[in-house]
N, C-alpha and C positions, 0 to 999 in steps of 0.2 A: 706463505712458506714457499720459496725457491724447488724447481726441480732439482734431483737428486742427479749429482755426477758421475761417470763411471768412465773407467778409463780404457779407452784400445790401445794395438800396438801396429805400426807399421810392419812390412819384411823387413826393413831394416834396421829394429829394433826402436825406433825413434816413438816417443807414446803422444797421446793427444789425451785431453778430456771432452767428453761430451755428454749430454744429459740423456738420462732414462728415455729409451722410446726411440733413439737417432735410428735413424736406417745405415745400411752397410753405404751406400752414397755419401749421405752426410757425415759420416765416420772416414771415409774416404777424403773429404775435404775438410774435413779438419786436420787430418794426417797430412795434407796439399798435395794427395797421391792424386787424385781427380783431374790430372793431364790428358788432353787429347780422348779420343771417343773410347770409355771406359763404360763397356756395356753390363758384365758383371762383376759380383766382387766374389773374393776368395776369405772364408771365415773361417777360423783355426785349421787352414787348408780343403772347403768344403764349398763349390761351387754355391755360389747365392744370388737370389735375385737382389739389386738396387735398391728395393724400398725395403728389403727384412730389415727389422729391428736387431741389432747389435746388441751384446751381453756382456759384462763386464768383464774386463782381462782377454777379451779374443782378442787374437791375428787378424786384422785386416788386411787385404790384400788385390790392388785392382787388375781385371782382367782386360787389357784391351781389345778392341775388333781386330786387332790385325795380325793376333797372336793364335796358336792354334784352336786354344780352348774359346776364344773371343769369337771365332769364324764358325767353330760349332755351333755355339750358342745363336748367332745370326743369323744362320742356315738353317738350324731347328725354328725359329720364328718363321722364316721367310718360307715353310713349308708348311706349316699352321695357318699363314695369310693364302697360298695357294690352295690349301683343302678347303678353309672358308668361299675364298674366290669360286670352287667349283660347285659347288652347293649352293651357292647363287644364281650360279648359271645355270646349273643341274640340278634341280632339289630333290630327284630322287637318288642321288646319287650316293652309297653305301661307302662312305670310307675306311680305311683299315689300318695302315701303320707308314707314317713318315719320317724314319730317321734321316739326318745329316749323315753323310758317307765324302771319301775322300774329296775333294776339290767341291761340294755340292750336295745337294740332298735330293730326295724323291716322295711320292705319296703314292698310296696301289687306291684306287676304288672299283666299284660295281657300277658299270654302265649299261645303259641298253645297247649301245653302238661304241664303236673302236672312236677314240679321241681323234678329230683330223685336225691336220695343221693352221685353219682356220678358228678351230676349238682353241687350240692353243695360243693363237692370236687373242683371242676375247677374252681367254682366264688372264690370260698378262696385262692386260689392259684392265680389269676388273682387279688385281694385285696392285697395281698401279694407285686406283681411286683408294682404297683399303689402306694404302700407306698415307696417300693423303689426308683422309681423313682422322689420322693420328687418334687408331684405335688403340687403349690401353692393354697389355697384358696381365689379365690380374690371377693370381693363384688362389685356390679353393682348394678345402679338405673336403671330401664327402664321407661317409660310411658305404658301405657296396649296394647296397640296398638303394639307395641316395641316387648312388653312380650307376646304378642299371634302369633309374626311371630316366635319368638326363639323358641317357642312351639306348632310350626305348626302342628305338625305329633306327638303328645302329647295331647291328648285328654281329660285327665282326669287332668293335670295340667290348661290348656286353660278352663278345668269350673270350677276350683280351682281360676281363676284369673276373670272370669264372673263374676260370685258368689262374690265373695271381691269388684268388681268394680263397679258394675251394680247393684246388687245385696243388696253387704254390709252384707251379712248373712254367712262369715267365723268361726267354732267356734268349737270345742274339736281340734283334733288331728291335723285338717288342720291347725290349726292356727299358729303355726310353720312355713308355707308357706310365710305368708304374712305377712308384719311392717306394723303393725295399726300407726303405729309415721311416716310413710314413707313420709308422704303428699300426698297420692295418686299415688305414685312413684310404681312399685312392683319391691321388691330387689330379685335379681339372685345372686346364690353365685355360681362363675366359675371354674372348676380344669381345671390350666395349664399346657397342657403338655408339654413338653420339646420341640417340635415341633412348639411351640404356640396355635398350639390348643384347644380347650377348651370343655370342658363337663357342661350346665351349667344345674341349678336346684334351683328351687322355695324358697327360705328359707327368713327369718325373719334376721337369725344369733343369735349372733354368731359364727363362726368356729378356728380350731385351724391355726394356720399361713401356714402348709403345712402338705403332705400326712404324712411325714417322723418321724411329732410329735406323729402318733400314734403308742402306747409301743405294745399292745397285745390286741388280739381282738379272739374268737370262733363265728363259727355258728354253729346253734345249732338244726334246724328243721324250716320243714314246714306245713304248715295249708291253707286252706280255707278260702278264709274270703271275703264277700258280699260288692262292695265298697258302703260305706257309712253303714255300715250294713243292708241294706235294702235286702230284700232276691230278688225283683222283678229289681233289678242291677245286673251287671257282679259277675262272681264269681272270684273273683283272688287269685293270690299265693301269700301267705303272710313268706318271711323267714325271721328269727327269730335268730339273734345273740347278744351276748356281747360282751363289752368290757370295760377294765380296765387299770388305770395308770400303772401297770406294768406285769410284768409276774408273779411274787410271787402274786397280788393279784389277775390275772386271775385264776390259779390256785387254789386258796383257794374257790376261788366262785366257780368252777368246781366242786372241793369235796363235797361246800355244795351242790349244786344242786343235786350230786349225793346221798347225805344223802337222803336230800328231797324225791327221787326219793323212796327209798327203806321207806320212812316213809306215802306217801301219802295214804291218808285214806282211797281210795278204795281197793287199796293194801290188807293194815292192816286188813280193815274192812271184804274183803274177807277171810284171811288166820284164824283173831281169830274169825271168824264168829258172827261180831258186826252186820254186815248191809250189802245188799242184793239188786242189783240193775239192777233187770230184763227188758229185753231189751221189754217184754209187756210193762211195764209200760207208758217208756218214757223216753227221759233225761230227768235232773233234779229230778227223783222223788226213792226216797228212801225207804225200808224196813227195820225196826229194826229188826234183828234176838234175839231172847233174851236174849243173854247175851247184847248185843246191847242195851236190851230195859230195864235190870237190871241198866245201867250205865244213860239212857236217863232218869228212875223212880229215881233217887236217883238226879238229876240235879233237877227236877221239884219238886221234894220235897223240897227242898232247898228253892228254891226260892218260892214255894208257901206259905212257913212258914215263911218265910224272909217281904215277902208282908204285913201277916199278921200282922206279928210283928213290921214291922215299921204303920200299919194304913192304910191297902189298903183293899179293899173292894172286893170279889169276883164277876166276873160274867160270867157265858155261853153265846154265840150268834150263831145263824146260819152261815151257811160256804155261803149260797148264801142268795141275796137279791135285791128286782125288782130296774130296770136301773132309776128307779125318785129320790131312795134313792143317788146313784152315781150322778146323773144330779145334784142335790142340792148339794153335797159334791163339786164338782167340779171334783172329779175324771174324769169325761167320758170326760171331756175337757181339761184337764193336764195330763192324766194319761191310756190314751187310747189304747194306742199301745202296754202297759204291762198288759192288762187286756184282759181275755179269753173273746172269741166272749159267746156272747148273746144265749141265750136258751129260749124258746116261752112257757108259759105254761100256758093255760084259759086264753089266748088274753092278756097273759102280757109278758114283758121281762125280763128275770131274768140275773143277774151276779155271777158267783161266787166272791168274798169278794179279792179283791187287799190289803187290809186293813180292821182294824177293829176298826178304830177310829169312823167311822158314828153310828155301834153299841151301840159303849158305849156312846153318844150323845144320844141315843133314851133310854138309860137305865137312863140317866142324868132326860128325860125329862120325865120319868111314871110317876113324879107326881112334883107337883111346891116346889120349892128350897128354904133354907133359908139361909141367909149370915152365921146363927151360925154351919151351916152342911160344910162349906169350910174353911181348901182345903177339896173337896171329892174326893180321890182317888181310880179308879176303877182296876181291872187287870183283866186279861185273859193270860190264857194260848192258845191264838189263833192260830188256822191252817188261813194259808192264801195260796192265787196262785197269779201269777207271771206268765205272758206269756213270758217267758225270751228267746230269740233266741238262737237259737240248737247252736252257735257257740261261742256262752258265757257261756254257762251252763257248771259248775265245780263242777262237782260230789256234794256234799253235800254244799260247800263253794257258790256256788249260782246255786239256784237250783228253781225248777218251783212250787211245793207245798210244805210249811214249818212250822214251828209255832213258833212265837214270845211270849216271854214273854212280853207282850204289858201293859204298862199301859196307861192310860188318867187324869191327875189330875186336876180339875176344881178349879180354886182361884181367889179370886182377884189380881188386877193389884198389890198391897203391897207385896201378897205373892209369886210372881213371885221368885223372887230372892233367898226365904229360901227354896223354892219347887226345884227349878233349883242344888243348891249346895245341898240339901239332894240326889236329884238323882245321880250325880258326887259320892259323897261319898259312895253311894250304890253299884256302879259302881265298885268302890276300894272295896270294900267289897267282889263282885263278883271275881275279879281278886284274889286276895290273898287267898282264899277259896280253887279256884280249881288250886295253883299253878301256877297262871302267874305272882307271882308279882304286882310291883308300876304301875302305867299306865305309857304307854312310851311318848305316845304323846297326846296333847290335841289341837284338832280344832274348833275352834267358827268358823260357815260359814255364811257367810253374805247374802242379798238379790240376788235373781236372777235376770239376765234377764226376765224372763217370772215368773212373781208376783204378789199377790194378794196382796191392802191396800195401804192406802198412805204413802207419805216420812217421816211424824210424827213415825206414827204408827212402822216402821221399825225401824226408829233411836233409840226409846224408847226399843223396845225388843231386839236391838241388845247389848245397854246399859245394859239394863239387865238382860243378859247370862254373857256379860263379866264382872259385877259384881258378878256373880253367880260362875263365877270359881275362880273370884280373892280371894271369899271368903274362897276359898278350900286352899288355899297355893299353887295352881298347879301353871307353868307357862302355857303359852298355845300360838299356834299360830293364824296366822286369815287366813282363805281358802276363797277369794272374793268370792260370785258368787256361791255361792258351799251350798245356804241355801238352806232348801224345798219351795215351792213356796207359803205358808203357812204362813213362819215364818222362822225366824235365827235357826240355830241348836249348838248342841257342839256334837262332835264325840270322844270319846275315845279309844286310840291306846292299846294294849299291844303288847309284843313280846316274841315269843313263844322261846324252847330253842335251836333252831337253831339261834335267833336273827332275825328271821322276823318279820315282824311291821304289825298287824292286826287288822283292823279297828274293833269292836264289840258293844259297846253300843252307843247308839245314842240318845239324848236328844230334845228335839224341841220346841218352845214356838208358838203358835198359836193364832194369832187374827182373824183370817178371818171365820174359821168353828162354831166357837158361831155367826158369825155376820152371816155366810149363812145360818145356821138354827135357827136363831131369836132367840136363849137360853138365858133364863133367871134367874136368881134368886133374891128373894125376900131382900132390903138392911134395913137396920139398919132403915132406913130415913122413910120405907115402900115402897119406888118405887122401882120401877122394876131397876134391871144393868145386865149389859153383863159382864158374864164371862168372860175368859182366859183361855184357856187350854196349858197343859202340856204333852207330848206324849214322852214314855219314853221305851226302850226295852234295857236290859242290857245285855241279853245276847245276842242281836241282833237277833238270830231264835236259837231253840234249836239244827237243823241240822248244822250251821256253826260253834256254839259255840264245839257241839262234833265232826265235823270234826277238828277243830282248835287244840282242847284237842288230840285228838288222835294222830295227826300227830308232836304235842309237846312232848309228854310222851312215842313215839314210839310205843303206846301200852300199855305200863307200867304204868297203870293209879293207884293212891295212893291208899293205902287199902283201906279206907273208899266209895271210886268209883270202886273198882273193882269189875267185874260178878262174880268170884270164890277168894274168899277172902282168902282160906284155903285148900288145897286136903290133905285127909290123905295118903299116898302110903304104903300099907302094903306090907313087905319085901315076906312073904309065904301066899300061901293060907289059911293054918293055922290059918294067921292073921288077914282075913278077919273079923272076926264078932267081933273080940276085935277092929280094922280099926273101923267101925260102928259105937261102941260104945263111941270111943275117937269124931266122928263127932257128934254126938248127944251132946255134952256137948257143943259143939261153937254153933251147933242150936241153944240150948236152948236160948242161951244170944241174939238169933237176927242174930247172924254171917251167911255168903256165905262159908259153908265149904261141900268138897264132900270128896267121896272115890273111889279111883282108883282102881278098882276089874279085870282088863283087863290082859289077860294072858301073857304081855310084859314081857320082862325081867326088872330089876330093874332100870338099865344104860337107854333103851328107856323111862321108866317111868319118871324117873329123867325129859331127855334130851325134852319131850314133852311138859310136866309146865314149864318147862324153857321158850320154843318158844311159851306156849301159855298166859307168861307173870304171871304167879300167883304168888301173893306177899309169900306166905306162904307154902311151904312142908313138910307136919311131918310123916316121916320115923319113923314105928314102926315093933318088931318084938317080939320074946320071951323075951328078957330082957325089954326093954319098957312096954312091956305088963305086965310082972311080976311086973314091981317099978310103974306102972301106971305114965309114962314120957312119953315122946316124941323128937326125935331128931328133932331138927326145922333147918330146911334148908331156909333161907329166901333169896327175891331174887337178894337180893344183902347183901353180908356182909357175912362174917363166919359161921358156922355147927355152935350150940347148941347143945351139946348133955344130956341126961337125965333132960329134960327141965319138971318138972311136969303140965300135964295133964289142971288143975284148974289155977293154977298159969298162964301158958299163956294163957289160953281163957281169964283169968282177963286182962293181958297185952294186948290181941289184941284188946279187947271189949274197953282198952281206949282209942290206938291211932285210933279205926275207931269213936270212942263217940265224939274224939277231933278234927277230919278230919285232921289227920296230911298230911302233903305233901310232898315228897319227891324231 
């Protein structure tokens, strides 16, 4: 008697037959989906490993290496071959949790001694053999009992498996560890060694079929890191590698990274002396040096006329405010752990500001509201703090005190949806402004775990965000889980001209803070109704949006954003006071123009506005000064010479009037 047939279906609806028992592989090549390196497969839309056995009537569907999900799945292997790798080298070594993260993944362990870069030499090298040896990855169910012998002398995995089983409170990074679909089961995913033996390790899966499928992988550095992030935990080693479908695209990420390296805004910030970040201070916290604080004044202007002009209403608030105002927000009960410890003054307790949405609620409520004054839109250009852990904090990109272009728009429930796509759109506005383009990505984030308001109340504003974007022409995706605990969000993506993807404005729709502070305003009917708020920050904080900029443009921020817009360079000293006089005409217009009076030679003059980025250099000497011209050296693109005087301060005074972008 013949095996029994059963039939799959491609994505693209196309069916195959194949017999009882096929793996998602073989079901794969029956479909002739099985092109190019196809690490896992997708079953009625459900990440699977290769060898599972297929079901009658599922979706098949292949996942390649070079796809986002395919690079996960590759990175999650290639960080299971580096925890084995260490445990070979190391065998007493404690490991804990290694998820795949953007471009790369990591493992945190328990050492006696900090990882050295030697160390890291030998685990690569031991990763290497491991691949060679074309270990299998084989998946295993245990029961917990099972899973806590295999992990006996594994400590920090056995409360990875408490915690999931006893517990039920698995959630960021660990979750990877554990199949919430297992039925209770916890999966082990085993490397086979040639010997039989096995190396096993915590995972959900998928993995790639063997060590052998992985093309190219670097490590890359070590760090510190708190497990669980809690500082009062162990402190372990956390090393830090990538990897990629091939070697041409490791490669390429390597350069960029090295770009990176050479653009990162501390860098920059130190060398063109934008920002300044003294080890008094603290991590996270920032000094605009002024030319720094010419580029920060020219964002804030922007945007505070922008406010203006779409119909936002100014307001100041205090940087701190007593712990009743937060108790009522909900802050000190959601939001506790990011918020600087309490300061006592005349028997009260004050906070400094996590936010400044409670603010502008208290500005909402100096006096009673009428349906005909909404939407009312307030803004602030607000400093806020952020107790952010020393081992998270990235220089300006998150940082511990910042200031948010923040608004709060008060409407009714109707006008949710035209307040929501005006923000979006503003958003677009911001982006295209200062040079980043369309928006790359759009996230509506749905309800939390941990939330305020019932399942009405959320269904209804999640509806109406994704109304709100649909109305924009964007497409957008959906992030579960990932809303404020407030309310649904929409996040907008740009990406900078490396191509990284950076999250910056953030949209929020809120039912819960009018219903915690009892806000009202006066209805059409004459009764009283409960607002809506809209919490809205486009450029996300001024300190991330200019680290974002700086580290896009290199430095080379467009005329109309730059500290020194123009330097005259007078060829002799000679030409110093006629130098002077050519800068006083771009004054006059408003222009950022100086003169370079320093006893350099010409060639160092040149080579210095070059490195220190200035759009403009006009070279003047006897003949300049006679024809009243100037040679424009600009900082990209060909010599001008005998360019008159009037003529380009006219030209420059448009494209900075225009905000052209480069």
């Amino acid at each position: 008697m013949g095996e029994e047939a059963i039939r799959v279906t491609g994505p693209d609806g196309r069916a195959a037959e194949v017999t009882t028992g096929a793996t998602a592989g073989e079901a794969l090549g029956a479909l002739d989906l099985r092109r190019g390196q196809v690490v896992v497969a997708k079953l009625d839309g459900e990440l699977a490993d290769l060898d599972v056995p297929v079901a009658d009537g599922q979706t098949v569907e292949p996942v390649p290496a070079d796809s986002d999900q395919g690079r996960h799945v590759l990175r999650h292997s290639v960080a299971h071959v580096m925890a084995q790798a260490v445990t070979d080298l190391f065998p007493e070594a404690k490991f804990a949790i290694g998820p795949p993260v953007a471009d790369g993944f990591y493992y945190d362990f328990d050492v006696e001694r900090p990882f050295t870069p030697d160390d890291l030499e030998a685990i690569s090298s031991r990763m290497h053999e491991i691949i060679r040896e074309d270990q299998a990855f084989r998946r295993r169910e245990l029961d917990p009992d099972e899973a806590l012998e295999v992990f006996a002398d594994q400590p920090y995995k056995r409360e990875i498996i408490d915690r999931a089983t006893r517990q039920g409170a698995v959630s960021g990074e660990e979750a990877g560890d554990v199949d919430p679909d297992a039925g209770g089961a916890i999966t082990v995913y085993e490397n086979v060694r040639a010997d039989g033996s096995v190396w096993p390790d915590l995972c959900r899966g998928p993995h790639l079929p063997t060590t052998r499928w992985i093309p190219a992988f670097s490590l890359q550095r070590v760090a510190g890191a708190y497990w669980r992030g809690d500082e009062s935990q162990p402190m372990l080693q956390r090393i830090y590698g990538t990897a990629w479908e091939s070697r041409k695209a490791l490669k390429q990420h390597l350069e960029l990274l090295e770009e990176a390296r050479k653009r990162d805004h501390r860098k920059l910030g130190r060398e063109l002396e934008l920002v300044h970040f003294p080890e008094e201070l603290g991590p996270g916290m920032a000094i605009f040096l002024p030319k720094g604080a010419i580029v920060r004044k020219e964002m804030e202007d922007w945007i505070r006329a922008e406010t203006l002009r779409r119909g936002y209403e100014p307001v100041y608030t205090p940087h701190v405010a007593r712990e009743e105002l937060w108790e009522t927000s909900g802050h000190l009960e959601n939001y506790a752990e990011l918020m600087f410890p309490g300061m006592e003054l005349e028997a009260a307790n004050y906070r400094l500001k996590p936010m400044n949405c409670p603010f502008h609620i208290m500005a909402f409520t100096s006096r009673t509201r009428s349906y005909r004054e909404l939407p009312l839109r307030i803004s602030e250009l607000g400093t806020v703090y952020r107790n952010e852990r020393s081992g998270v904090v990235n220089g300006m990109l998150r940082a511990r005190g910042f200031t948010q272009d923040d608004s709060h728009i008060f409407c009714r429930d109707d006008q949710i949806v035209d307040e929501v796509a005006g923000c979006i759109d503003f958003a677009r506005d911001v982006f295209a402004t200062f040079g980043l383009g369309e928006a790359s990505r759009i996230a509506v984030s749905t309800r939390p775990a941990k939330a305020f308001g019932t399942d009405e109340q959320w269904a209804t504003a999640e509806q109406q965000v994704i109304e709100a974007v649909q109305r924009t022409g964007l497409e957008y995706e959906t992030d579960p889980g990932e809303g404020a605990f407030y309310g649904p969000k929409v996040d907008v993506h740009a990406r900078d001209a490396l191509g990284r993807e950076w999250q910056l404005s953030t949209i929020q729709v809120d039912f819960n803070l009018p219903e915690r502070f009892d806000i009202t305003y006066a209805g059409e009917d004459g009764a009283e109704h409960r607002p809506f708020m809209v919490h809205r920050a486009l450029f996300g904080s001024i300190e991330r949006f200019f680290a974002v900029l700086l580290e896009s443009t290199a430095g080379a921020f467009p005329t109309w954003l730059a500290p020194v817009q123009a330097v005259v360079v007078p060829i002799a000293d000679r030409h110093h006071e006629g130098a002077e006089k050519v800068a006083r005409t771009f004054l006059a217009r408003g222009l950022r123009a100086e003169v370079d009076t320093t006893d350099d030679t010409m060639g160092a003059k040149i080579r210095k506005h070059q490195l220190a980025k200035v759009p403009y250099q006009l070279i003047v000497g006897d003949e300049e000064l006679e024809a009243g011209t100037v040679s424009v050296r600009p900082r990209r693109g060909e010599q001008r010479k005998g360019v008159e005087v009037e003529a380009f301060a006219e030209e420059l005074a448009r494209e900075v009037g225009d905000r052209v972008t480069e």
